[in-house]
C-alpha positions as CSV (number, residue, x, y, z in Angstrom):
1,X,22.3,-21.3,39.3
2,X,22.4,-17.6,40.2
3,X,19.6,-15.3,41.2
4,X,19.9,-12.9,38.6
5,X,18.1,-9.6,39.0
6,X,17.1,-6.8,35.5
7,X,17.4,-3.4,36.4
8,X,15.9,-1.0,34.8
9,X,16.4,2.8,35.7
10,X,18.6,5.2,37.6
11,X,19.8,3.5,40.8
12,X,19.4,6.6,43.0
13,X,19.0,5.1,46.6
14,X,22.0,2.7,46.1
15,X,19.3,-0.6,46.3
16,X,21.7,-2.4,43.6
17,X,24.4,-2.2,45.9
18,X,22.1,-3.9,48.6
19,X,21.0,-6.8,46.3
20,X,24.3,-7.8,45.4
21,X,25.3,-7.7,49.1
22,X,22.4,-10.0,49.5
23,X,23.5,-12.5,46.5
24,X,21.7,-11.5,43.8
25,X,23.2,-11.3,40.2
26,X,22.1,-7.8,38.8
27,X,21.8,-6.7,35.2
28,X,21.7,-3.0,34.9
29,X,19.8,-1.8,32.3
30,X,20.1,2.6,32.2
31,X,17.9,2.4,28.5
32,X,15.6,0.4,27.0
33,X,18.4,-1.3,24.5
34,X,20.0,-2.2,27.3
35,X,16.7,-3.3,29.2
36,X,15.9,-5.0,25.6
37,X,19.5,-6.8,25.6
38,X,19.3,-8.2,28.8
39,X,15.8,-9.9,28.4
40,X,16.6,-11.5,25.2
41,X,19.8,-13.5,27.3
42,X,19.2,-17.1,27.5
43,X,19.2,-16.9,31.7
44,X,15.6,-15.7,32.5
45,X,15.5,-13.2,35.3
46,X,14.0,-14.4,38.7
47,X,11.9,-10.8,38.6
48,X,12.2,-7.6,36.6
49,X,12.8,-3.9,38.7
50,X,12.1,-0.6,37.5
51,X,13.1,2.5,39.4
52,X,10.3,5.4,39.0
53,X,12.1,8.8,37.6
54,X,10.3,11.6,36.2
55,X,12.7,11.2,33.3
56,X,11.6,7.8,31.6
57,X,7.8,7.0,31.1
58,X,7.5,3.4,32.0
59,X,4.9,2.0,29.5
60,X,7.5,1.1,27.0
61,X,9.6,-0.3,29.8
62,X,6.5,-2.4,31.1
63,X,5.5,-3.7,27.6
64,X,9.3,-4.6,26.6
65,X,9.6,-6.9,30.0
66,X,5.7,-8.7,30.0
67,X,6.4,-9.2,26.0
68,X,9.9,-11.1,27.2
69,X,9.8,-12.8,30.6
70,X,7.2,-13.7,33.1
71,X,9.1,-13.0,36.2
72,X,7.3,-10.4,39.0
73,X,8.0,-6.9,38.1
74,X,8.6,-4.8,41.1
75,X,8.9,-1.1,41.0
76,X,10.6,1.0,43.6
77,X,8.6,4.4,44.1
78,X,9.7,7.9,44.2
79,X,8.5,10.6,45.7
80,X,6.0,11.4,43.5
81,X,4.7,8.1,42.1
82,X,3.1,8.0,38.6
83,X,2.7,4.4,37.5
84,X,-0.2,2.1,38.0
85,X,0.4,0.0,41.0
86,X,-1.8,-2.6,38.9
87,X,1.4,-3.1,36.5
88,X,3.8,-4.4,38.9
89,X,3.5,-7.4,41.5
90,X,5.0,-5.8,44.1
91,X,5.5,-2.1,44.6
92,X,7.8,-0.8,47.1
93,X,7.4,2.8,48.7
94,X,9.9,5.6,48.7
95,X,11.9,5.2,52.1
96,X,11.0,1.6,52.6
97,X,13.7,0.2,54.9
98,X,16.2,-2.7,52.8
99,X,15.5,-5.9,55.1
100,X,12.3,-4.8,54.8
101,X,12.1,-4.8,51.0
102,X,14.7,-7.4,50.2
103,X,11.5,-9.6,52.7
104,X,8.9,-8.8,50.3
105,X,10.9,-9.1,47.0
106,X,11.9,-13.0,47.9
107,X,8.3,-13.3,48.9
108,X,7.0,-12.4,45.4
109,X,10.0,-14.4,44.1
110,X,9.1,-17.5,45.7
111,X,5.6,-16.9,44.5
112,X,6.1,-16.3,40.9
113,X,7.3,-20.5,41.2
114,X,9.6,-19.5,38.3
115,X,12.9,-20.0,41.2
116,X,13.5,-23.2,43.5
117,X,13.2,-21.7,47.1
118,X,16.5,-22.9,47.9
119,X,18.1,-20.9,45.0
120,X,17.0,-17.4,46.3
121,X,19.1,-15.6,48.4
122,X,18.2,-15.5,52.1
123,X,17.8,-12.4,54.1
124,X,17.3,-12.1,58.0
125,X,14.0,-12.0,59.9
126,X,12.3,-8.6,59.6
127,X,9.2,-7.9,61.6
128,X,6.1,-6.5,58.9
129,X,5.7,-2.6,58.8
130,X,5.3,-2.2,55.6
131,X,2.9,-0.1,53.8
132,X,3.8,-2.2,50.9
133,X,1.7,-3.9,47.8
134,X,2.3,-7.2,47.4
135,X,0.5,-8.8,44.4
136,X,0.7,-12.2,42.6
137,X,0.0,-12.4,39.1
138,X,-0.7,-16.2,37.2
């Protein structure tokens, strides 16, 4: 079984090029009949990323994914965040190094218990020094 990631958004800081490097399947998802599409597959996701723009308001995005899956939805930040942090189980900040996000997304992976440990990519030993929010939701 593969690790397959939806992404929703522009991929600006090149993070899908990083998650694939680490082993993750990613479905990118530029609008929401794409983002739409890729929920309704038959392969549920093991989590749900959107990528804050000032573009594309994120409430449609964010109803669309909880109506479809119950995977963690992680948002990476921009400069200039606008979303509710309370929407999203894990948000990363703007800058945050890869190890050290690609750490804290297979952490809220493993938590969500939707994804057999051993079927999440693994990612080398990072020391914490993140400003990170990390949240579980049941």
């Amino acid at each position: 079984m593969v690790a397959r990631i939806i992404h929703f958004g522009p991929d600006e800081c090149r993070r899908l090029l990083v998650l694939r490097s680490s082993g993750f399947t990613i479905d990118e998802c530029p609008s929401l009949s794409q983002l739409r599409s890729a929920l309704e597959n038959k392969i549920q996701p093991v989590a749900v990323i959107i990528s804050e723009t000032r573009l594309c308001g994120p409430a449609d995005a964010i109803a669309l994914i909880r109506a479809h899956t119950r995977a963690p939805l992680i948002l990476f930040q921009n400069m200039a965040p606008s979303y509710s942090e309370s929407d999203f189980n894990l948000v990363i900040p703007v800058l945050t190094h890869p190890t050290e996000w690609l750490h804290r997304l297979r952490a809220v992976i493993e938590l969500s218990c939707s994804t057999p440990p051993d079927q999440i990519p693994r990612v080398p030993p990072q020391p914490e020094r993140s400003s990170s929010i990390l949240r579980h939701k049941a």
